[in-house]
N, C-alpha and C positions, 0 to 999 in steps of 0.2 A: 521280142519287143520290150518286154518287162525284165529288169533282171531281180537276183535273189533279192534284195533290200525292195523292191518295188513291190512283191508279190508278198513277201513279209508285211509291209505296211496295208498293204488292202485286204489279207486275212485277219489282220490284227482288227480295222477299219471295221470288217465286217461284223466279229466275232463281237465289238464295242458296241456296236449300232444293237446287237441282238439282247445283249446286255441292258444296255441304256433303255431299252423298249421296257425289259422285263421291270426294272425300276422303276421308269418313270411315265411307262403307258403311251410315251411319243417317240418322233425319232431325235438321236443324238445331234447335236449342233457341228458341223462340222468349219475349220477355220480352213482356208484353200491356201493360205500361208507356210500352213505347218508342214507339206505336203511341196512333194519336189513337183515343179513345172507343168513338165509334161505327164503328170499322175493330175494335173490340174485343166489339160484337155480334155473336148468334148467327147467321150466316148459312149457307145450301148453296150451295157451290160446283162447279166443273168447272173443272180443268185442262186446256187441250190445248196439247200440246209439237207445233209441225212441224217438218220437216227439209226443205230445199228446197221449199215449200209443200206436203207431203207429211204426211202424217199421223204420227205419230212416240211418241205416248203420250197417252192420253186417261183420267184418274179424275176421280170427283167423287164428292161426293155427295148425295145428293136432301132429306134433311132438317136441317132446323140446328138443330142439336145440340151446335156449341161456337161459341168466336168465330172470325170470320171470319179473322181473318190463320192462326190454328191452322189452318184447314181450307185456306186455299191451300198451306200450307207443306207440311201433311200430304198435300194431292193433289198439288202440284209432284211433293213426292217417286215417290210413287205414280207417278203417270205415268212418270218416266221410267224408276225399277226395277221396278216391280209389273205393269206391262198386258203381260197374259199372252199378249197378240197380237205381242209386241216382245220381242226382247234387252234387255238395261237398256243405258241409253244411254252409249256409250264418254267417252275423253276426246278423240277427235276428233271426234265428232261436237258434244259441248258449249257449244265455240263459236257455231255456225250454229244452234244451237235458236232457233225463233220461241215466245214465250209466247201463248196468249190464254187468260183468265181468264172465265168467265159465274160469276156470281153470281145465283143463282135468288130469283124471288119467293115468297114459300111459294104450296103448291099449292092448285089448288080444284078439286072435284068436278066431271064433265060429265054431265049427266043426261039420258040417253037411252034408248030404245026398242027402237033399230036399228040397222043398221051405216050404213042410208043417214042414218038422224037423227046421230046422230055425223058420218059427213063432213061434212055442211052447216055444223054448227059450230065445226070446226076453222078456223082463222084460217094460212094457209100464212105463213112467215117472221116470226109473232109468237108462235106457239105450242112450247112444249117439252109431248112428254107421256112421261104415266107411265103402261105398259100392265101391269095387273095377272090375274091368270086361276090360284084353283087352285095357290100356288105357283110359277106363275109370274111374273114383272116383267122389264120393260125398259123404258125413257127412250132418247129423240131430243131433244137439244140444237134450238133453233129454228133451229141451223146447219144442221142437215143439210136442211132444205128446200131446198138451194140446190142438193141430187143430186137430192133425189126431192120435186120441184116440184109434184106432184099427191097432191090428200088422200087419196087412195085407195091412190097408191104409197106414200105416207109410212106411213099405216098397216099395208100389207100386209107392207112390211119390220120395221115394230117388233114386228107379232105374232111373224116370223120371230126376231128377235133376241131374243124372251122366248123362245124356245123353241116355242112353235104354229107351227100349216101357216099361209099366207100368205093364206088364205081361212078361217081358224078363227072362230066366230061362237057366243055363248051367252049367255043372258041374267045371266049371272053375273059378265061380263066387265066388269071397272072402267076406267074411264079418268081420270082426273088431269092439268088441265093448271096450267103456270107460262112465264112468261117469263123474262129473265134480261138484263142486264146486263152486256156486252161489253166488255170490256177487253185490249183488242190495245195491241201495242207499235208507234210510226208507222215505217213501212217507210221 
């Protein structure tokens, strides 16, 4: 969907916005002029910041609801002050930040019966889902398949990270999957 100049400008986008923060405490101003078209479509986003291949700041967000460079800038920022798992990121750490960038496809329904009808159609390292229940919600990036390799661990962790026991089971329980669009910086 993106090509090389596209993916260039939204790590660049990124890497500004983390900048702009560290400087001036807010997020950078972004003009949707400067910025080709369709980089100026509605899209959802996910930021993750690493540190030495370490996990370091992770925002996104699951609906698109503005244009795409808005929402990198917005989650760059996020990430590296706002993820409430982290300190906000110093100026020495600044440097050494690796960006990568998922830009999600919008989501689509899974329609199922059972826990075991769901795992079978989970698709391991192509699926991101969105686990809903009652007030609860949590999303797995299709990155994290590469910790929890198996559809049953993948799931039992996102019910954990919405908030449910790791065996919580109900017919009211929704699932939403999307893929997503990877945009790393070449090492």
């Amino acid at each position: 969907m993106f090509n090389a100049a596209d993916k260039k400008q939204l790590l660049d986008l990124a890497r500004a916005s983390v900048q702009y923060g560290l400087e001036n405490g807010n997020v950078i101003t972004v003009t949707l002029g400067n910025y080709p078209v369709h980089l100026q479509e509605a899209h959802a986003s996910f930021v993750t910041l690493l540190l030495n291949n370490e996990l370091r700041g992770c925002i996104g967000s699951l609906d698109a609801h503005k244009p795409l460079v808005l929402d990198v800038a917005d989650n760059a920022y996020a990430a590296a002050y706002r993820d409430p798992r982290f300190a906000p990121v110093s100026e020495a750490e600044y440097p050494q930040l690796q960006y990568h960038i998922s830009v999600l496809s919008p989501t689509e329904p899974i329609s199922f019966t059972s826990e075991q009808e769901l795992l079978r159609q989970l698709r391991p390292g192509i699926d991101g889902l969105i686990l809903s229940e009652q007030g609860h919600r949590g999303t797995f990036l299709p990155s994290v398949w590469e910790s929890l390799p198996t559809a049953k661990e993948f799931l039992s962790q996102l019910k954990q990270k919405a908030g449910l026991p790791g065996d919580y089971w109900s017919d009211t329980l929704s699932v939403d999957r999307y893929t997503v669009e990877s945009i790393e910086e070449e090492s």
